[in-house]
C-alpha positions in Angstrom: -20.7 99.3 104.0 -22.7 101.0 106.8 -20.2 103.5 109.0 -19.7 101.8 112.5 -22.8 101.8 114.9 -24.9 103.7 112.0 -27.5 102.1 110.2 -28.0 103.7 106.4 -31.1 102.4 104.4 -34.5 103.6 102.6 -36.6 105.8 104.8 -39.7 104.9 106.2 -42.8 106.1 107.5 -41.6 105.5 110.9 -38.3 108.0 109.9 -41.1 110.8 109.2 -40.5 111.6 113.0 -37.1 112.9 112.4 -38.4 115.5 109.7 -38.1 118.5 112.2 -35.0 118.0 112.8 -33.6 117.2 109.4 -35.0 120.6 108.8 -33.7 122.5 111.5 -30.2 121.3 111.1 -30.2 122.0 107.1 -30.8 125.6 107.9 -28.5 125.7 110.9 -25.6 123.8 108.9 -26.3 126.2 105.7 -26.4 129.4 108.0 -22.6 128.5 109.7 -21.1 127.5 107.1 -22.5 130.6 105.1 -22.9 128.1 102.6 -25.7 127.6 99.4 -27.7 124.9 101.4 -31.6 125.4 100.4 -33.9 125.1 103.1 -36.4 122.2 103.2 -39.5 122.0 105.3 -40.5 118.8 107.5 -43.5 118.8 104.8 -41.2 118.3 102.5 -39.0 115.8 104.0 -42.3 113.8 104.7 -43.0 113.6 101.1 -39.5 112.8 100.0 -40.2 109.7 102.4 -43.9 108.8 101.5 -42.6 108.8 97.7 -39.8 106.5 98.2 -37.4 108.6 97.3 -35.4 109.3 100.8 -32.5 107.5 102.4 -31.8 108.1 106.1 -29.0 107.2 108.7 -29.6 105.9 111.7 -27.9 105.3 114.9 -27.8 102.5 117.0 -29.2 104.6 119.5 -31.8 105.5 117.5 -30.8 109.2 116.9 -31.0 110.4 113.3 -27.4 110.6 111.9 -27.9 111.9 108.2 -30.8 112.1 105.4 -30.4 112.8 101.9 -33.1 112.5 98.7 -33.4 112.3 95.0 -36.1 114.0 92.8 -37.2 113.4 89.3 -36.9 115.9 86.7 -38.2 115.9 82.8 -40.4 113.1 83.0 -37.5 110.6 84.2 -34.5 111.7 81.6 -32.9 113.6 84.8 -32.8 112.5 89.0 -30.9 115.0 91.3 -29.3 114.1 94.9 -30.5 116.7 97.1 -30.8 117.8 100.7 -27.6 115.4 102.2 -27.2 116.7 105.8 -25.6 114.7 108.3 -25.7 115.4 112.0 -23.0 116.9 114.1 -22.3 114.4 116.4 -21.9 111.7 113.0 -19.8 113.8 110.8 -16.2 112.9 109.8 -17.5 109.7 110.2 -18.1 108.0 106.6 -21.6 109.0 107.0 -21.9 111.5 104.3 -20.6 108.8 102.0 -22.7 105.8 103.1 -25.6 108.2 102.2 -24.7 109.5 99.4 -24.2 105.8 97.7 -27.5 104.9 98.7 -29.4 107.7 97.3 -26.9 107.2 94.1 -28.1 103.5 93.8 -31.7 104.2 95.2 -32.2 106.4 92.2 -30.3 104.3 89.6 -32.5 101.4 90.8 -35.8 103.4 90.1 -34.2 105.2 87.0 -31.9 103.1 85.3 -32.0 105.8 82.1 -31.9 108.9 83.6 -28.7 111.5 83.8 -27.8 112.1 87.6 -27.3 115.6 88.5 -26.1 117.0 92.0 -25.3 120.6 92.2 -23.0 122.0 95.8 -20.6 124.6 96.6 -19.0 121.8 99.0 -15.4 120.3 98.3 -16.8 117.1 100.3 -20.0 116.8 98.3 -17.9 117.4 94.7 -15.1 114.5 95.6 -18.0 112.3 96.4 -19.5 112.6 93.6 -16.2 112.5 91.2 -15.6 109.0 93.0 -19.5 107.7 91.8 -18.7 109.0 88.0 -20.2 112.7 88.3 -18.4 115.1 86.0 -18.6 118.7 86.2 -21.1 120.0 83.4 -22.6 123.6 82.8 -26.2 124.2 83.9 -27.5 124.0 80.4 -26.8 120.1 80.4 -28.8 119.7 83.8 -32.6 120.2 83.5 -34.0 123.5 83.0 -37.1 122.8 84.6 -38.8 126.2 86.7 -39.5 124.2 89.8 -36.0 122.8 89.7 -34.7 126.4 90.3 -37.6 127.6 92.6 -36.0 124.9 95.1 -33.5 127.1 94.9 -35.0 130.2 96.1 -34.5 129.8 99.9 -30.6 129.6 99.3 -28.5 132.8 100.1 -26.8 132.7 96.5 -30.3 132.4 94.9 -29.7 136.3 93.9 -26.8 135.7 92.0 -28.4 132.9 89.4 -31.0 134.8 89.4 -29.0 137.4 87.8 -27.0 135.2 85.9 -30.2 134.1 84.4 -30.3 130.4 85.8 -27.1 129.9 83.7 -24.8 129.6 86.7 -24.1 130.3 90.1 -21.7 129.8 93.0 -22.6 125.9 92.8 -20.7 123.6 90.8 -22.9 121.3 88.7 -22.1 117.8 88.1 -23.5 115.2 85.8 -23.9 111.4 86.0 -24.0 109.7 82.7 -25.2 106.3 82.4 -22.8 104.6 80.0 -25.4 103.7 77.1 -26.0 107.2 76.7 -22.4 108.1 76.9 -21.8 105.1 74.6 -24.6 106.2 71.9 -23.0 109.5 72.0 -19.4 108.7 71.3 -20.7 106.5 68.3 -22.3 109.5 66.9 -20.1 110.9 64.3 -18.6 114.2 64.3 -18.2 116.8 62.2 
């Protein structure tokens, strides 16, 4: 259900003209909360949008009120929920939530198969994704993929998994498990 007076659904084309500010409000939100928010360009944002793969709130008035996206990783076995930002004025407000279940089924839609990762240094982000079936996981059970991590560079903890060699970092990853796969792995024997 949709927070009051805020619209969430698959971004458009016509949502493409809120890609500035998506952008400018990740950075500002990651810069005062000191937090490990990577930055993402309105060229970015675009693409996310043109591919599908974006989910955006919107306000009655027409004001963007929240954004979040998914990407694909090894050829479809992995999707990650990236980039949720929700504006000031519509925080506290369920927003966060709406959009997070919407990228969540958005991806499962596309990618029935795949694992679901999400990784966040944010309390909020971490009891959403509990609530959806995420569990906490090492980085070794997330994909490993180079370009995954160069998203990463723009973040202000990026020195520290660099030097942790990409094994860890100040972000907690957590893993969504489709229940065949959890179900073919429990029927495995072991020894």
């Amino acid at each position: 259900m949709d927070p009051e007076g805020v619209i969430v659904r698959k971004a458009t084309k016509e949502d493409e003209r809120y890609a500035v500010q998506i952008a400018e409000e990740t950075e500002r939100s990651a810069i005062a909360r000191g937090s490990g928010i990577s930055k993402r360009s309105p060229e970015s944002i675009i693409l996310k949008i043109a591919e599908g793969r974006a989910v955006i709130a919107v306000a009655a008035t027409g004001e963007w009120a929240g954004f979040s996206y998914f990407e694909v990783w090894a050829g479809g076995e992995f999707i990650s929920n990236s980039g949720l930002i929700v504006a000031p004025a519509f925080r506290q407000g369920g927003v966060a939530r709406a959009i997070k279940k919407k990228v969540f089924s958005l991806g499962r839609r596309k990618y029935p198969k795949a694992k679901v990762f999400s990784i966040t240094t944010g309390l909020a982000i971490m009891k959403l994704n509990a609530r959806l079936g995420f569990e906490p996981v090492t980085y070794q059970e997330i994909t490993q993929e180079p370009a995954f991590w160069k998203g990463c560079e723009s973040c202000v903890n990026y020195p520290v998994l660099k030097s942790k060699d990409f094994r860890n970092c100040l972000c907690t990853a957590m893993l969504f498990t489709p229940k065949e796969i959890k179900k073919r792995k429990a029927a495995v024997p072991h020894h």
